[in-house]
C-alpha positions in Angstrom: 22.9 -6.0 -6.1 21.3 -3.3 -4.0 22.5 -1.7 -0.4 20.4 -2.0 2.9 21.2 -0.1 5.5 19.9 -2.0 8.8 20.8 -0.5 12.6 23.2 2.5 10.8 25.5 -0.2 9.2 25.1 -0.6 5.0 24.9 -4.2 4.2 25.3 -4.9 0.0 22.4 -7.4 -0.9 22.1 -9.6 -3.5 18.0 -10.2 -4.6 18.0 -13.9 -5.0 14.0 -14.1 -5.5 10.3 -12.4 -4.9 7.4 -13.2 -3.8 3.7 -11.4 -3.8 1.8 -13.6 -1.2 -1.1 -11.4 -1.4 -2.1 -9.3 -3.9 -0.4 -5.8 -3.5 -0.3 -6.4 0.6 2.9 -8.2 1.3 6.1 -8.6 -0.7 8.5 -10.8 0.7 12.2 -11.0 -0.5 15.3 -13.6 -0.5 17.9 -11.6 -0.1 21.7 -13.2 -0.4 23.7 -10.8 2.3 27.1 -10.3 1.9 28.3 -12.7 5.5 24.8 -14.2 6.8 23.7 -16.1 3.6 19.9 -16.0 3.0 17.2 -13.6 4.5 13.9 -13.2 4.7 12.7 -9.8 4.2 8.9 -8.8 4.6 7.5 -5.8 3.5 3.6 -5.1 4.3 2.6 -2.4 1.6 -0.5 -0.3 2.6 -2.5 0.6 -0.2 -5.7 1.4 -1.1 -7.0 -1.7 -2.8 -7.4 -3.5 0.8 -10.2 -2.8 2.7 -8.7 -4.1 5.9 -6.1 -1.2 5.3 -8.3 1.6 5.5 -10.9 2.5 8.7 -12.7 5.3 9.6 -11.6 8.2 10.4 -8.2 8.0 8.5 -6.5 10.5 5.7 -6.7 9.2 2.3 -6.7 10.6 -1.4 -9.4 9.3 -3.5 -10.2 9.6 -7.0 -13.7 11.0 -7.5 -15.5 10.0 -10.5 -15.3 12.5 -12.3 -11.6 12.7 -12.0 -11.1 9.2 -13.0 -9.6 10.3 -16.5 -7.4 13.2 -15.0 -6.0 11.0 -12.3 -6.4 14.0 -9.6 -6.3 13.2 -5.9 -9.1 14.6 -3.4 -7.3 14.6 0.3 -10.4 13.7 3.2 -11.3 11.7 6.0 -12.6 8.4 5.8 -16.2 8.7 7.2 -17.4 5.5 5.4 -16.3 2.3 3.9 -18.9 1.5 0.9 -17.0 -1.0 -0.8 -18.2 -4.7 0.6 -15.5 -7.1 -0.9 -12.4 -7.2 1.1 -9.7 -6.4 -2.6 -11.0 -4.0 -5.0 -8.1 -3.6 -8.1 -9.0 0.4 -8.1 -9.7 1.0 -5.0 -11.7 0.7 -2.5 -14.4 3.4 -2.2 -15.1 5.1 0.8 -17.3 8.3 1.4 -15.3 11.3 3.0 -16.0 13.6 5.9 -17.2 15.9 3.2 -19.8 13.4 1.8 -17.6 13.2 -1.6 -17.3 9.6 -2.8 -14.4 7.8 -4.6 -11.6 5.3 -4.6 -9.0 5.2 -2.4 -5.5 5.5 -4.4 -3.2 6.6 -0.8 -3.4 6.5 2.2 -1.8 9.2 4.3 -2.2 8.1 8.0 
């Protein structure tokens, strides 16, 4: 059971299944609501493992190589997109403003 609070009124919700239609993109849930029986709700999740999710010109944090063990975040603007394929499971890699290259792990606009 979990609360959603849709149009300032809190609805309790009851997860009846879940779905991942694409990979780390789109979650849909059935939802059992307390008067209106089943709902669909769709949530589009904006990562950094898309590459239709990321342009130029955008604020990300990227992983340099170099940081890969530590984990640590490099904020920048997306200048170029040098990853081809349109899913990449770490990231897609981009070059920033800055000419640093790495993976994408947020996106921040």
């Amino acid at each position: 059971m979990f609360r959603l609070k849709v149009k300032g009124e809190s609805k309790n919700l009851q997860l009846y299944s879940i779905h991942y239609l694409v990979p780390a993109i789109l979650l849909c849930l059935y939802v059992e609501t307390e008067l209106e029986g089943y709902i669909l709700i769709t949530l589009i999740m904006m990562d950094g493992k898309s590459r239709s999710n990321i342009r130029p010109g955008q604020e990300v944090a990227i992983v340099l190589k170099e940081d890969q063990r530590t984990g640590d975040l490099t904020e920048g603007i997306v200048k170029d997109i040098l990853t081809n394929s349109q899913f990449h499971p770490h990231g897609i890699k981009v070059r920033l403003t800055t000419g640093e290259v790495g993976r994408v792990k947020q996106i921040k606009s």
